[in-house]
MIVO-395147 format. One line per 5 residues: number of its first residue (from 1); their letters; for each residue x, y, z of N, C-alpha, C. Coordinates in Angstrom, 1 decimal. Atoms other than C-alpha are relative to their C-alpha. Example, Ala and Ser with C-alpha at 12.3 -4.5 7.8 and 13.67 -1.06 7.14 Angstrom:
// residues 2
1> as> 0.9:-1.2:0.0:12.3:-4.5:7.8:0.9:1.2:0.0; -0.9:-1.1:0.0:13.7:-1.1:7.1:-0.8:1.1:0.8
***
This chain:
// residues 121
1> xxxxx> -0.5:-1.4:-0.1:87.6:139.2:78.4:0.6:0.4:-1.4; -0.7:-0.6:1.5:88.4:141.6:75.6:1.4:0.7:0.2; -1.1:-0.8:-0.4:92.1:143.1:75.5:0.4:1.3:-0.9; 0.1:-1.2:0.9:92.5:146.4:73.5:1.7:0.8:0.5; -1.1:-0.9:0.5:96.0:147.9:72.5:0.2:1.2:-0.9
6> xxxxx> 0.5:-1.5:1.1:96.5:151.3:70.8:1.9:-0.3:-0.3; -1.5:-1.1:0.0:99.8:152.7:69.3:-0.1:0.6:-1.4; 0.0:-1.2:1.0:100.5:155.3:67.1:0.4:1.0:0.1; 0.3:-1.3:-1.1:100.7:158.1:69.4:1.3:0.3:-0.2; -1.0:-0.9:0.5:103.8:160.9:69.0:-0.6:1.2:0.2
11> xxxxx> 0.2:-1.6:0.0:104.9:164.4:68.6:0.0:0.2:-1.4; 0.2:-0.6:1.7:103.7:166.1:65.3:-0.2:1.3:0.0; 0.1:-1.3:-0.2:103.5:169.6:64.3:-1.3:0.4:-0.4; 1.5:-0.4:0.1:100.6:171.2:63.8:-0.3:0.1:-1.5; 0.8:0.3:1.6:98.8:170.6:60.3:0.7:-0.9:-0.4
16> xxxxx> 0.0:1.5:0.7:100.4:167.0:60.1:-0.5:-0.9:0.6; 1.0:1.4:-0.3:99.3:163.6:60.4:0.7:-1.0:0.9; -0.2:0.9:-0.4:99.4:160.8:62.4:-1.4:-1.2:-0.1; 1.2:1.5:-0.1:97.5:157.0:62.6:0.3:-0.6:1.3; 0.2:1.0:-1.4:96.4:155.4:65.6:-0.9:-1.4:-0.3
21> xxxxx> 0.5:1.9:0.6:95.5:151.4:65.4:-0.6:-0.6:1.4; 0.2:0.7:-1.2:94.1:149.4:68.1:-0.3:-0.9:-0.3; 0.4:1.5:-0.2:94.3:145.9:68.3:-1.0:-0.5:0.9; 0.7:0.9:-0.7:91.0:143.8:70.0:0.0:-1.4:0.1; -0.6:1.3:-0.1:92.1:140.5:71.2:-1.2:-0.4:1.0
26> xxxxx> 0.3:0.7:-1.1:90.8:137.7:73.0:-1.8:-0.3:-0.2; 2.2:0.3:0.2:86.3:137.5:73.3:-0.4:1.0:-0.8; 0.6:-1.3:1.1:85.6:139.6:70.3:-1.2:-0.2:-0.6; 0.9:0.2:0.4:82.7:137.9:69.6:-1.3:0.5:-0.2; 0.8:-0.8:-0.2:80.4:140.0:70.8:0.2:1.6:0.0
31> xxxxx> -0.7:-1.5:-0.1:82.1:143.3:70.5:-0.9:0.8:-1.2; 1.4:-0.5:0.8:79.6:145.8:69.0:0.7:1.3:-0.6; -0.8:-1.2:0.5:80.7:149.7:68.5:0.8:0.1:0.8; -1.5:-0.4:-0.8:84.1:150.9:69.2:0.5:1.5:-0.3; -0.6:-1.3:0.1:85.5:154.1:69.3:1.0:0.4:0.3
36> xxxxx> -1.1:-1.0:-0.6:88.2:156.5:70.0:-0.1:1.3:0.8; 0.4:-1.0:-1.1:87.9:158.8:72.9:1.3:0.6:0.4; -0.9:-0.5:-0.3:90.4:161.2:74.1:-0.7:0.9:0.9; 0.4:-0.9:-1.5:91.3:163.1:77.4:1.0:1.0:-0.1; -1.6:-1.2:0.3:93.5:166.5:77.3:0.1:0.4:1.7
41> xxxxx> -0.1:-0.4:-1.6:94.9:167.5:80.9:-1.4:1.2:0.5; 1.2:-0.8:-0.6:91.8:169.3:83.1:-0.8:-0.3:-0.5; 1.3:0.3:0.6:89.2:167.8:81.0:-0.8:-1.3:0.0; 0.7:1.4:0.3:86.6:165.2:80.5:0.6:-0.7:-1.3; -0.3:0.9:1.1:87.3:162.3:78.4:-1.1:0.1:-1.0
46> xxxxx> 0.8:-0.4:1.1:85.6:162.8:75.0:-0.4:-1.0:-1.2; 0.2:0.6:1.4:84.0:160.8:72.0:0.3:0.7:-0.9; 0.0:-0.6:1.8:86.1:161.5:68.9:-0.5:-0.6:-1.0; 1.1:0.7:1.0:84.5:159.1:66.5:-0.5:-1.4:0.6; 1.1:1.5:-0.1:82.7:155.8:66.9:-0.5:-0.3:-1.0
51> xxxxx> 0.8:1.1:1.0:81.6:153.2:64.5:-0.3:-1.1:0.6; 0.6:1.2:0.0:79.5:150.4:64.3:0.7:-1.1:-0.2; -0.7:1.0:1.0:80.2:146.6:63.3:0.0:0.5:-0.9; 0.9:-0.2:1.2:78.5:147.3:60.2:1.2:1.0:-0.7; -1.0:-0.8:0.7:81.1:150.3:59.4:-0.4:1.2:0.0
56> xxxxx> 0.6:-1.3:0.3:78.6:153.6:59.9:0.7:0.7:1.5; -1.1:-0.8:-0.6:81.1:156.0:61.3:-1.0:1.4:0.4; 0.7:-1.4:-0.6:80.1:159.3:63.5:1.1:0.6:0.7; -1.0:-0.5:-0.3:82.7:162.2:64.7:-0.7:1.1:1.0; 0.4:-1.2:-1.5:82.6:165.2:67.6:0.4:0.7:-1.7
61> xxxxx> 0.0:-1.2:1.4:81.8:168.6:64.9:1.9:0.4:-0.2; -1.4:-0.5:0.3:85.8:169.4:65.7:0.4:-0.5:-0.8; -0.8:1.0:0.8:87.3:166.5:63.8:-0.8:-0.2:-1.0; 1.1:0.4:0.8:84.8:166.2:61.4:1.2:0.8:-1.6; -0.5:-0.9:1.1:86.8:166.8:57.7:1.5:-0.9:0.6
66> xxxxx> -0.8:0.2:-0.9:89.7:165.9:60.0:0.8:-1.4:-0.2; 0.0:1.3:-0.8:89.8:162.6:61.2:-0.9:-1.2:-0.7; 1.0:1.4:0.5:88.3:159.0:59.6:0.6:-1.1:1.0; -0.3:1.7:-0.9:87.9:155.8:61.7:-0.5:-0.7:-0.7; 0.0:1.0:0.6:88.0:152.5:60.4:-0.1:-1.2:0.8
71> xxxxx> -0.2:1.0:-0.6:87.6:149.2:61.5:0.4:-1.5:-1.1; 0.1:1.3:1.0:88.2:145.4:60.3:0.2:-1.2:0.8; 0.5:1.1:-0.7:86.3:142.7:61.7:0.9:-0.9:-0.5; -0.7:1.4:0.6:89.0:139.6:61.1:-0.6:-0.9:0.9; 0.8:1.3:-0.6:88.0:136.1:62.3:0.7:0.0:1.6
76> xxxxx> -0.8:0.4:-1.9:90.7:136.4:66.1:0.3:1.2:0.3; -0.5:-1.3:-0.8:91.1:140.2:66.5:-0.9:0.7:-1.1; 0.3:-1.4:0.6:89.4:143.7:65.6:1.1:0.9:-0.3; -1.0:-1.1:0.3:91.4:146.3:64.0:-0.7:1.0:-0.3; 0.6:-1.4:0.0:90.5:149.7:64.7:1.0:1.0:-0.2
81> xxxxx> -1.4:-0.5:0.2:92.3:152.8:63.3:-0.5:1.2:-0.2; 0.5:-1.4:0.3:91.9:156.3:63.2:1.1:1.0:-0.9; -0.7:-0.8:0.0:93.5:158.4:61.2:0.0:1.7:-0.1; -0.1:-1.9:-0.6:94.2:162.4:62.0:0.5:0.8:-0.9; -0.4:-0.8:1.0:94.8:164.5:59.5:0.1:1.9:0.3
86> xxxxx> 0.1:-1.0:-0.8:95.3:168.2:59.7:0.2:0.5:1.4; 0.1:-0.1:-1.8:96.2:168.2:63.5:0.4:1.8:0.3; -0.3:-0.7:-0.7:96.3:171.1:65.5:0.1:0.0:1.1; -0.3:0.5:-1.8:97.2:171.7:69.3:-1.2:0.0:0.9; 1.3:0.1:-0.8:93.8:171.4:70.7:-0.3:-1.5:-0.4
91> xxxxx> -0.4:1.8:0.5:94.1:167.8:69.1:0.6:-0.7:1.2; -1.0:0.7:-0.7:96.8:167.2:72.2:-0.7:-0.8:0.7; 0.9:0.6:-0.8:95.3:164.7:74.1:0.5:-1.5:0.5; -0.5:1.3:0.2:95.9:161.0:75.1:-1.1:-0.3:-0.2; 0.8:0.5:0.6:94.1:158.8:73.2:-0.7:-1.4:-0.2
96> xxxxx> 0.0:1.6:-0.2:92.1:155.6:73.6:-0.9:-0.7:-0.5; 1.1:1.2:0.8:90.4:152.6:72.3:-1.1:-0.1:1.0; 1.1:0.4:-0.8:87.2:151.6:73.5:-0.7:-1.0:-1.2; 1.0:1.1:0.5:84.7:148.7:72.7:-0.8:-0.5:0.7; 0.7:0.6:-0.6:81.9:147.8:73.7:-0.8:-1.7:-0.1
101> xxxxx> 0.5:2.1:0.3:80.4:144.1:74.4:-1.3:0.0:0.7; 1.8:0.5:-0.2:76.6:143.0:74.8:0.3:-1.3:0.9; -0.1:1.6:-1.1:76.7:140.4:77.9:-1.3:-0.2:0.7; 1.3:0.4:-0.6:73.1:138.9:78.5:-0.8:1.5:0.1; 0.9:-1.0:0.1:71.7:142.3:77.1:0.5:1.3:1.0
106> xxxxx> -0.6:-1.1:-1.1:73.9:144.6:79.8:1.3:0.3:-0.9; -0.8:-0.7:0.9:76.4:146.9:77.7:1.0:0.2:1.0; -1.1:0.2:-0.4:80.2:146.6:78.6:0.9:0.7:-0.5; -0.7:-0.4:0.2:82.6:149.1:78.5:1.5:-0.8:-0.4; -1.2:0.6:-0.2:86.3:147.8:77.8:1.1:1.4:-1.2
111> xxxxx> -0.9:-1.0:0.1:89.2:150.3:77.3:1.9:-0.4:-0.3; -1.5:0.1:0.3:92.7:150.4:76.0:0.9:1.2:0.9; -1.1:-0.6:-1.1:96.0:151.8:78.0:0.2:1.7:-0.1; 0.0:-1.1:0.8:95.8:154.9:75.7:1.2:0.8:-0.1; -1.0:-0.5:1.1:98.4:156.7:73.7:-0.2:1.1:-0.2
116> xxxxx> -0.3:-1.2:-0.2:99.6:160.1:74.1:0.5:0.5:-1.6; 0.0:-0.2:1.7:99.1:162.1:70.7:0.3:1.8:0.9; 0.0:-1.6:-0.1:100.6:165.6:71.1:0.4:1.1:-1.2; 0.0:-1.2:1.0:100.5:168.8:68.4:1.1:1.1:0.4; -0.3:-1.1:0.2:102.9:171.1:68.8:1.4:0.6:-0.8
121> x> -1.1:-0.2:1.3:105.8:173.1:66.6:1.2:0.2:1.0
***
């Protein structure tokens, strides 16, 4: 089992920053792309960026300019990190890790508790 922690999360005003981190613990060995997804009340949960092992990063058009994800493969945990620049209140959202794991070729979601990120003045 993989275990995925976030924090970061807060109140900011609109056109400042915050960083979100998420620790991957535990069977990371196989842990492939990870991302950060967020959900704002009444909505679908959404892909804000995703990256590869490898490091090739991809963003939703909103955050794009915005927002950089990061990772860092260490030898007993992943460190994933986003950070948000420019925020505005359509930003508000709670926020969560994700990773996926390759198990005998069948792709495995695994999700963090997620972390309430809100914009407003």
């Amino acid at each position: 089992q993989v275990q995925l922690v976030e924090s970061g999360g807060g109140l900011v005003q609109p056109g400042g920053s915050l960083n979100l981190s998420c620790v991957a613990s535990g069977s990371i060995w196989n842990i492939g792309p990870m991302g950060w997804y967020r959900q704002a009340p009444g909505k679908q949960r959404e892909l804000v960026a995703g990256i590869t092992k490898g490091g090739s990063a991809n963003y939703v058009a909103s955050v794009k300019g915005r927002f950089t994800i990061s990772r860092d493969n260490a030898k007993n945990a992943v460190y994933l990190h986003l950070e948000m620049n420019s925020l505005k209140p359509e930003d508000t959202a709670v926020y969560y890790c994700n990773a996926v794991k390759t198990v005998l070729g069948d792709e495995h979601d695994h999700w963090g508790q997620g972390t309430q990120v809100t914009v407003s003045s």
